[in-house]
N, C-alpha and C positions, 0 to 999 in steps of 0.2 A: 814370395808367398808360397805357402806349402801344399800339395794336393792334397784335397781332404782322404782320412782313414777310406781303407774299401768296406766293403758291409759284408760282411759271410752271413746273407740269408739262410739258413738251414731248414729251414719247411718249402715245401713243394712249392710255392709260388713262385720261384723263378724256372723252375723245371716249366709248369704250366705257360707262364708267358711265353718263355722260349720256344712250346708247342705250338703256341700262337702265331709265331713268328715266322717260325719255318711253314706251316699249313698256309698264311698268307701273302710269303715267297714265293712259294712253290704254285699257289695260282694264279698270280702276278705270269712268271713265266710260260704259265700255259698258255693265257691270255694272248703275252707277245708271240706265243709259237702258231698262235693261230693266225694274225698279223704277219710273222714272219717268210710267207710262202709268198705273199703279194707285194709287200709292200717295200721298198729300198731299207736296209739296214739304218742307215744312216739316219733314215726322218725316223724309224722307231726309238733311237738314244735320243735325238732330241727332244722327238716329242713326250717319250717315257718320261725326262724332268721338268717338261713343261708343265704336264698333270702333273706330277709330284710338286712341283712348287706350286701350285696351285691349293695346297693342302699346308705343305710343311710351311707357309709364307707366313699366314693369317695366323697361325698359332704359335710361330717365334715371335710377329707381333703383341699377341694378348699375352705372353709368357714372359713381355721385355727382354727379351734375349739382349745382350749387351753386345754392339756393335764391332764385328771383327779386327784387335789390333795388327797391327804391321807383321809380326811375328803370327799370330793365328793365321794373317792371309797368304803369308810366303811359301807358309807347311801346306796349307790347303791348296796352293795353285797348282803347287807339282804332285798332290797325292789324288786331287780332282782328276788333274790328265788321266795318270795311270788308271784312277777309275771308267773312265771313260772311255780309255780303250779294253778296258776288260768288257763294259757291257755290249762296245761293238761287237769283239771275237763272241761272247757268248749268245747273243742274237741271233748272230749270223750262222753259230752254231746250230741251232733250234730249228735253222732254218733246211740243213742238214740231216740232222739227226733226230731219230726218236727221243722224244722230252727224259724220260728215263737214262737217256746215254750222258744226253747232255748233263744232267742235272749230277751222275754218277763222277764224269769227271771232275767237277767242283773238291768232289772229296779230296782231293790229290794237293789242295791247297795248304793243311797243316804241312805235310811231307815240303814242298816246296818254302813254307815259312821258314820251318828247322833250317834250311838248307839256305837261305838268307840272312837269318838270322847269323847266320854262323859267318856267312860275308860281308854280311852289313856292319852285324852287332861284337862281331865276334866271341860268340855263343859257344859251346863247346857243344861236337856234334858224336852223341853215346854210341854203346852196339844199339840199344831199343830205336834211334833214329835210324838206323843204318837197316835191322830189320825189315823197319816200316815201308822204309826207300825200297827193298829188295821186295816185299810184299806187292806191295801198290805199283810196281812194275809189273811184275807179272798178271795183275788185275789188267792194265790196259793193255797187255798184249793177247788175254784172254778174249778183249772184247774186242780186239785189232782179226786178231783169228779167223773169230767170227762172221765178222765182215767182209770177209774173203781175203784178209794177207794171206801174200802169198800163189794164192789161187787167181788171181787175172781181175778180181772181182772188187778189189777195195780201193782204188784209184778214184772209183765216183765219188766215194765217201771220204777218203783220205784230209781232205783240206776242211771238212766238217770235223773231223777228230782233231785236226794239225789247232783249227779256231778252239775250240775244249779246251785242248791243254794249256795254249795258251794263256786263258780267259782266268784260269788257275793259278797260272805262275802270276800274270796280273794280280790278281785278286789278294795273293798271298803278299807280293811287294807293295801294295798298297797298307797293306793290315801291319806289314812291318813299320810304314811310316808312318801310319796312325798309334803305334804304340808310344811314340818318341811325345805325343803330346799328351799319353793320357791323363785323365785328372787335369788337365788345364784347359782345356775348352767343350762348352756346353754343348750336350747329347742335342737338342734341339737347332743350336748353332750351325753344327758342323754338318746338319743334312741341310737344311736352309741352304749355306754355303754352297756346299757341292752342288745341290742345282741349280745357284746361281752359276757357278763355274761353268759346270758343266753344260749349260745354256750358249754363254757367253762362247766355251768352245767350239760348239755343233752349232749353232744356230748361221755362221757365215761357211761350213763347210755341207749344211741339208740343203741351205739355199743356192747353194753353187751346184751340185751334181745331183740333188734330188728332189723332190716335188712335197716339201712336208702340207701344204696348204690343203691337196687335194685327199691327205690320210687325214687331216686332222679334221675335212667336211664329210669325208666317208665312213669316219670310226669315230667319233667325236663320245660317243657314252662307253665302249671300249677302254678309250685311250683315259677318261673319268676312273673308270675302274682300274685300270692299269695304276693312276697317281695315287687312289685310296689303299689300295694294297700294298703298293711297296712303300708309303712313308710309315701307313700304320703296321708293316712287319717291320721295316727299320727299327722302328720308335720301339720297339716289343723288343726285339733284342738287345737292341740299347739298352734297354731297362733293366731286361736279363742278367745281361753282364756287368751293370750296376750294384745287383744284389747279388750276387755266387762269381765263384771260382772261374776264371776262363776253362779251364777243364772239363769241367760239372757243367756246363753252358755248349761247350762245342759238340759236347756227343750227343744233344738233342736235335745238331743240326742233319742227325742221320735219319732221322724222321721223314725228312723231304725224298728219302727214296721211296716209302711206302704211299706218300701223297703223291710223286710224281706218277707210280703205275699205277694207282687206279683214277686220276686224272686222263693220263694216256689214254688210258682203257677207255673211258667214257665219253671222252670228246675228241680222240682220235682214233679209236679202233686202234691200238697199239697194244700187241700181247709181248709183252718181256722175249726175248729170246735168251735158250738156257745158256748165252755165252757171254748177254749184256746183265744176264742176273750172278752168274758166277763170276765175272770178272770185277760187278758192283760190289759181288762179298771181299770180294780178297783187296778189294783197294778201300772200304770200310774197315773190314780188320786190319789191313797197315794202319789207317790213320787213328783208332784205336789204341794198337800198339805203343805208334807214338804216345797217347793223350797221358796212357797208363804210364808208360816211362817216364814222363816228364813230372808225374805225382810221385813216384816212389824217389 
């Protein structure tokens, strides 16, 4: 069976969703970086999909999502892992790093697709790839700088950036193995899925080294908000990229730097410094670079 045609929406509504998306991403994360200073890493992945199944469960019920085949659940167990250790490194991140840092290095995940893709898929990698790669390097050494490389001073921070980058290279190898199924399994399905997965994975690892019981009696309308956010931005980008260009769709997800500083700003006294803003521009304009390359 064939995957249906894509849809090139060309009026605003998918730009808009995708603003949607990103704005209730990017407060999802603030949420856990508030979470993130207290509480074991470990019980925030689990419990992040426990509220998120909580949400995404009931409505793959009323939507009759069609029951995952043999093949839909094979692809999904190993791309579930990989996502679940991105949300660890990137938690843990948060827990490090100012939200803006974190959020900044996310960007770095096109650059790292290219860069898979080209080992995975065997993709052919241009100079515009190559650019981007040399761009968005210099960006994190801008904000590496900053943070005292070098100077005696970034060893405290070091393994907060070492989780970022990470969390990145995750995210991006993940998005490479979700490309291998697009068009064959349901937007609604495959987040369903992953939290079950991802449940199923963290649930005998929070119960063995950390205490989810006592965050889920401590933050319990938190962690509600935490599950409303991230399935209804999931579902919002899903949708996005349903109607428009991956292209046209990714460069809205640069939005989330302007959300994560004045998020910062307001619920944690966090003022940009000029090395984690100049270092966010130059690893946005690489990923850029790319997006543009890959259209021409």
């Amino acid at each position: 069976m064939s995957a249906p045609p894509l849809r090139h929406d060309t009026t605003a509504a998918p730009i808009l969703i995708a603003l949607v998306g990103a704005a209730l991403l990017t407060a999802m994360d603030a949420v856990l970086k508030g979470l993130s200073t207290r509480y074991p890493t470990v019980d925030l992945v689990l419990t992040r999909y426990l509220a998120g199944a909580l949400f995404i469960l009931p409505l793959a019920l009323v939507m009759r999502v069609p029951r995952p085949g043999p093949a839909m659940l094979r692809a999904h167990m190993v791309r579930t892992a990989i996502v679940v250790v991105t949300s660890f490194l990137f938690y843990f991140s948060l827990s490090r790093l100012a939200l803006i840092e974190s959020v900044v290095f996310t960007y770095l995940a096109p650059v790292f697709m290219a860069l898979l893709g080209r080992a995975i898929l065997g993709e052919k990698v241009s100079a515009a790839t190559l650019l981007a790669i040399a761009v968005c390097f210099g960006g994190v050494l801008v904000i590496a700088v900053g943070k005292g490389l070098g100077a005696g001073g970034f060893r405290a921070e070091a393994v907060g950036v070492a989780a970022a980058l990470g969390s990145a290279f995750t995210y991006a190898l993940a998005m490479v193995l979700l490309r291998a199924r697009s068009g064959a399994d349901p937007v609604v399905g495959i987040v369903a899925l992953q939290s079950v997965l991802a449940i199923t994975y963290m649930g005998p690892v929070s119960l063995a080294i950390g205490a989810p019981a006592i965050l889920v009696d401590s933050e319990w309308q938190a962690l509600l908000l935490i599950g409303l956010l991230g399935s209804a931005g999931q579902l919002a980008y899903a949708t996005a990229f349903t109607r428009a260009p991956a292209a046209k769709i990714g460069t809205v997800e640069y939005t989330s730097f302007l959300f994560a500083v004045a998020l910062g700003y307001f619920f944690f006294a966090e003022v940009p410094t000029p090395s984690a803003l100049a270092g966010g521009g130059l690893i946005m304009a690489g990923s850029l670079i790319l997006l543009l390359g890959r259209k021409s």
